[in-house]
ROSE-63224 format. One line per 2 residues: number of its first residue (from 1); their letters; for each residue z, x, y of C-alpha. Coordinates in Angstrom, 2 decimals. Last residue first. Layout:
! residues N
NUM	A	Z/X/Y  ...
! end
This chain:
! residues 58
58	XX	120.02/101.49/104.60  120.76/99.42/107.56
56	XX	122.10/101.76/110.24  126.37/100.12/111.05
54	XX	127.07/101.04/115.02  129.75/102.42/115.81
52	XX	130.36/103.21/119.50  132.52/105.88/120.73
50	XX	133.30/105.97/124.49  133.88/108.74/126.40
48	XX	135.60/108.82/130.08  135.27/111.27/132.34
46	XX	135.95/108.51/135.70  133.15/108.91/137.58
44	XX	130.69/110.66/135.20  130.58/108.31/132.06
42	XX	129.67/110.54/129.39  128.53/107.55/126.63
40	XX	129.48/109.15/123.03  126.88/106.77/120.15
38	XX	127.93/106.36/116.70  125.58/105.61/114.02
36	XX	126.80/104.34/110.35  125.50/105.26/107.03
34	XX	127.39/103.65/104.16  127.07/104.88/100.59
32	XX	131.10/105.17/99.79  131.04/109.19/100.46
30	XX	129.72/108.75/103.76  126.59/109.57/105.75
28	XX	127.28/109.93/109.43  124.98/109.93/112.55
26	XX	125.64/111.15/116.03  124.29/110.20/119.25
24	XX	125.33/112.36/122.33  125.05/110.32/125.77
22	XX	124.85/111.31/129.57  121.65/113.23/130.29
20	XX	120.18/112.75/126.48  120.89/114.09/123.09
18	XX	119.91/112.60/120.26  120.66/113.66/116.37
16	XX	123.87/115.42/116.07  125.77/115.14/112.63
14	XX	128.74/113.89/111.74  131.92/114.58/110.17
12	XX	133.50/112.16/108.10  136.84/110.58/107.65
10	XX	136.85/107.66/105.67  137.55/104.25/106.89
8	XX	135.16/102.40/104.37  133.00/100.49/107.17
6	XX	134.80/101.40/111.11  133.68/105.28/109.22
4	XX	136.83/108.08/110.54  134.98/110.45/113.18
2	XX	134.64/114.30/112.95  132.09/115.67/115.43
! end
C-alpha cells in the first residue's frame, strides 16, 4: 500500500502488519527517519475506508 507520510510528505509504500475482520494496519519507514502507522477501517454499510496516521515513537 503506497501512502504519502502526514510527517515529511514522502511517498512510501508500506508494509502489512495486522490484519483483523474489518481493519488492515500498515507500517511505513521513511527516508527522513520517521515511522508512522496507518490503520484502513472496512466499514461494511457504506464501503468506506479510512486511513489513519498515526506517528510510532522511535
Amino acid at each position: 500500500m503506497t501512502q504519502v507520510c502526514p510527517n515529511c510528505a514522502e511517498i512510501v509504500d508500506g508494509d502489512k502488519q495486522e490484519e483483523t475482520a474489518d481493519s488492515v494496519r500498515y507500517s511505513f519507514d521513511c527516508d527522513e527517519g520517521c515511522h508512522c502507522e496507518f490503520e484502513v477501517i472496512f466499514r461494511a454499510e457504506d464501503a468506506v475506508i479510512t486511513v489513519s496516521p498515526r506517528e510510532v515513537e522511535a
